[in-house]
C-alpha positions in Angstrom: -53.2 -21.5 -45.5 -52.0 -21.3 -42.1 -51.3 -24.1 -39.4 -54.6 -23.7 -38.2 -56.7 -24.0 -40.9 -54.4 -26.9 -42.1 -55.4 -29.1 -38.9 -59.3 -28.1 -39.6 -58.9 -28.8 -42.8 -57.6 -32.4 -42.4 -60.1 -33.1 -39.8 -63.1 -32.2 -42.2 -61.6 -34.5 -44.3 -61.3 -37.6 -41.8 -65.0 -36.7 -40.8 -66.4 -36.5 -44.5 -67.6 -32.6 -44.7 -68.1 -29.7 -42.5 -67.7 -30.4 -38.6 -71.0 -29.9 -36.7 -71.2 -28.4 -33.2 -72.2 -31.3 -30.7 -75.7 -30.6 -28.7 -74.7 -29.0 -25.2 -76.5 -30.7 -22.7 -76.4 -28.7 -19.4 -79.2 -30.6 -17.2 -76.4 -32.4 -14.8 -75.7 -29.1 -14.1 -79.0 -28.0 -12.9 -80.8 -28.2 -9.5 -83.7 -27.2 -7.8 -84.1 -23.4 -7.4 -83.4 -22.8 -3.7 -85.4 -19.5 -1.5 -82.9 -16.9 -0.8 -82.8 -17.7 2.4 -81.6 -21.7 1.8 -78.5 -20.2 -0.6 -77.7 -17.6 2.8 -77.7 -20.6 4.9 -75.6 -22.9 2.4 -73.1 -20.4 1.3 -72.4 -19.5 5.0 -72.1 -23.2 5.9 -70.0 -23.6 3.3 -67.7 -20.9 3.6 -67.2 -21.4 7.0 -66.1 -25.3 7.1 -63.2 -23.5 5.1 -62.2 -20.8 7.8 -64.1 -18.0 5.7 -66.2 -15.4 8.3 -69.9 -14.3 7.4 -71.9 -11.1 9.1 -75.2 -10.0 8.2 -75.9 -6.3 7.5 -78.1 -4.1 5.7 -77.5 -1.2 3.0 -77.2 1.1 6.5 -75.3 -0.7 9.2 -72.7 -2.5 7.2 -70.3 -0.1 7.6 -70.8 0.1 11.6 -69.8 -3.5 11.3 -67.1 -2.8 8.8 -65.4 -0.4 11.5 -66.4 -2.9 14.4 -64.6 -5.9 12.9 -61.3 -3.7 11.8 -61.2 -2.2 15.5 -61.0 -6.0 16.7 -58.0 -6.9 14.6 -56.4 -3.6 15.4 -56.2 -2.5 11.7 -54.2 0.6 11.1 -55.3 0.9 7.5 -58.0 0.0 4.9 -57.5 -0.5 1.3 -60.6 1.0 -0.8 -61.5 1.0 -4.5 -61.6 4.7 -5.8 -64.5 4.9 -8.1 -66.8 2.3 -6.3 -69.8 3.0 -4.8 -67.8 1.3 -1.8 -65.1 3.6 -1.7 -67.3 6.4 -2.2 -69.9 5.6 0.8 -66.5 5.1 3.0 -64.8 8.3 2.5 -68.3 10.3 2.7 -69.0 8.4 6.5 -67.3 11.1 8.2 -66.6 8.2 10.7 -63.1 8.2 13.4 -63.5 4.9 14.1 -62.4 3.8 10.6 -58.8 3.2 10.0 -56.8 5.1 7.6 -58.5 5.0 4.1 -55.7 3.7 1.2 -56.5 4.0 -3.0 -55.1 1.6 -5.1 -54.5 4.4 -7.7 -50.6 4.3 -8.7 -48.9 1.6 -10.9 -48.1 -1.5 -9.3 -44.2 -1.0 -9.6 -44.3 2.4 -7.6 -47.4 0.3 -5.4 -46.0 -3.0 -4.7 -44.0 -2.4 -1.6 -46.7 -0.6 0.3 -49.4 -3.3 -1.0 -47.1 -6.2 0.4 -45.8 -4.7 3.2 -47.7 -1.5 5.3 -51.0 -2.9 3.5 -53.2 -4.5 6.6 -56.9 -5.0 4.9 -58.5 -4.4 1.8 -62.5 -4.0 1.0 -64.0 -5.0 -1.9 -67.0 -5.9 -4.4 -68.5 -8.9 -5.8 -70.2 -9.6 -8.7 -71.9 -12.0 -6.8 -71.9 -15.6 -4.8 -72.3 -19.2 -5.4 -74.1 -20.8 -2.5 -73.7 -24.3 -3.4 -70.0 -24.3 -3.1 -69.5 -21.6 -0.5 -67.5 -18.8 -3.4 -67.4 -15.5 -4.3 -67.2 -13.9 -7.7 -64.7 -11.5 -8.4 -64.6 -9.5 -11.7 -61.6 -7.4 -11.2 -61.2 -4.0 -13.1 -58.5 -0.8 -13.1 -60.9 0.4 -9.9 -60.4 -2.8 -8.3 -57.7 -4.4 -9.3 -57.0 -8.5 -8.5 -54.1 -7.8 -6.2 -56.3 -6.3 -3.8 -58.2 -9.3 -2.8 -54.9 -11.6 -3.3 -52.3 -9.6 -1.1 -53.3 -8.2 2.2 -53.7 -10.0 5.3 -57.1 -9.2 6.0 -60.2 -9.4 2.9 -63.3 -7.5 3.3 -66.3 -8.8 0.6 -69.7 -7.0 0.3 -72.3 -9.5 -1.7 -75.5 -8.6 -2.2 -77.8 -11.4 -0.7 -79.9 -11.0 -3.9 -76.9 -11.7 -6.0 -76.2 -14.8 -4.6 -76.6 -17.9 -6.7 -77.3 -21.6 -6.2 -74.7 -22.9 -9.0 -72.1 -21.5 -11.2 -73.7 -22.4 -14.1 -76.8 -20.7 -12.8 -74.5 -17.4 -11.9 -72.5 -17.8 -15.8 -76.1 -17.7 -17.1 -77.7 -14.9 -15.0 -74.7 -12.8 -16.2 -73.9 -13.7 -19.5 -70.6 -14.4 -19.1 -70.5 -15.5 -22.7 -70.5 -11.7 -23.9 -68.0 -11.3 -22.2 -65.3 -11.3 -19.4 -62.1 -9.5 -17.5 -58.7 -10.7 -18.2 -59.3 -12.9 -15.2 -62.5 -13.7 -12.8 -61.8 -14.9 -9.6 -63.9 -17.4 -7.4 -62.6 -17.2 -3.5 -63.7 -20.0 -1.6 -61.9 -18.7 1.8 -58.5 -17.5 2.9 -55.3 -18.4 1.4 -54.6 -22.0 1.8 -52.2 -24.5 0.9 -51.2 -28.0 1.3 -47.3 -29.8 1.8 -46.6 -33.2 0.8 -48.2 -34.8 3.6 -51.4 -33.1 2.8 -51.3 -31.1 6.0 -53.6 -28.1 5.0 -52.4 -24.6 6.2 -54.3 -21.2 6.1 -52.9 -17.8 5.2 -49.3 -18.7 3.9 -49.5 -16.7 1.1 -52.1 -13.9 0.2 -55.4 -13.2 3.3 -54.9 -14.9 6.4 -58.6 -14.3 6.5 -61.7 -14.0 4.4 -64.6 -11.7 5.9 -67.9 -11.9 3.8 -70.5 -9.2 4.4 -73.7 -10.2 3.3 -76.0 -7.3 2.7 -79.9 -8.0 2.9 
């Protein structure tokens, strides 16, 4: 018998038989269903009291705005997922007032010095938003890999108005997280920021300086 089943087994014993799942009870979790429009309004309010940026776009300008918004911050490059429909709709733009177009496609020991250092902004997916708090869901894969929404200065997210929740619980549902999940799921609620002892907060120490959500409707 192994450690493991040892500890169960002694526990069955102090509680007289078989152990019995408790009843979940998720209701605090639950509020009212909010219009699309009222989870746009809150998630933007949201992300912005925490130095995140919002544009509206649709499935045909956002890339206009894409370029627009690089231009401004004098990007010389643009980190793009290979295999993404993202990626894909960049290369094919035939636009010259995009910046260079980088794929994250070696290993990260060959990568990391160009990621962390030549690397000025990155684009990427979501798997959705979570209007009540102002976050984005991340579900990182070998096409997008987590390091490109952690390291460069500059983070470009596309979310989907319609894939914008009210809760988490509501988003965990929708999606059936429960069947299952990445090594790692990341919620961004901003840019990088920390905090010293005094509790003086400071943005973009370490990872995006700043957080740029595209909202597509």
């Amino acid at each position: 018998m192994s450690s493991r089943d040892t500890i169960l087994q002694r526990l069955r014993d102090r509680a007289g038989g078989e152990l019995t799942v408790p009843e979940c009870d998720f209701s605090v979790l639950e509020r009212d269903d909010w219009s699309t429009a009222e989870r746009i309004e809150r998630f933007e309010k949201m992300i912005e009291s925490v130095h995140g940026e919002v544009h509206h776009c649709t499935g045909d300008s956002w890339i206009e705005r894409l370029a627009e918004l690089l231009a401004s911050r004098g990007a010389r490059n643009l980190l793009i997922p290979r295999a993404h429909e993202i990626g894909q709709s960049l290369r094919n733009a035939g636009r010259n007032d995009l910046p260079e177009l980088l794929i994250y496609d070696e290993p990260i020991e060959s990568w990391r010095p160009h990621l962390f250092n030549e690397v000025d902004a990155s684009i990427t997916s979501t798997r959705g938003g979570i209007a009540e708090t102002g976050s984005l869901i991340l579900w990182p894969t070998d096409d997008e890999p987590r390091l490109m929404s952690l390291v460069p200065p500059v983070h470009i997210a596309l979310l989907k108005a319609s894939e914008l929740y009210t809760t988490f619980h509501e988003a965990m549902k929708a999606q059936e997280w429960s069947a299952g999940m990445p090594t790692n799921a990341l919620l961004v609620s901003g840019p990088s920021k920390t905090a010293d002892i005094e509790q003086t907060l400071a943005y973009g120490v370490h990872g995006p300086k700043e957080l740029i959500v595209l909202i597509i409707e």
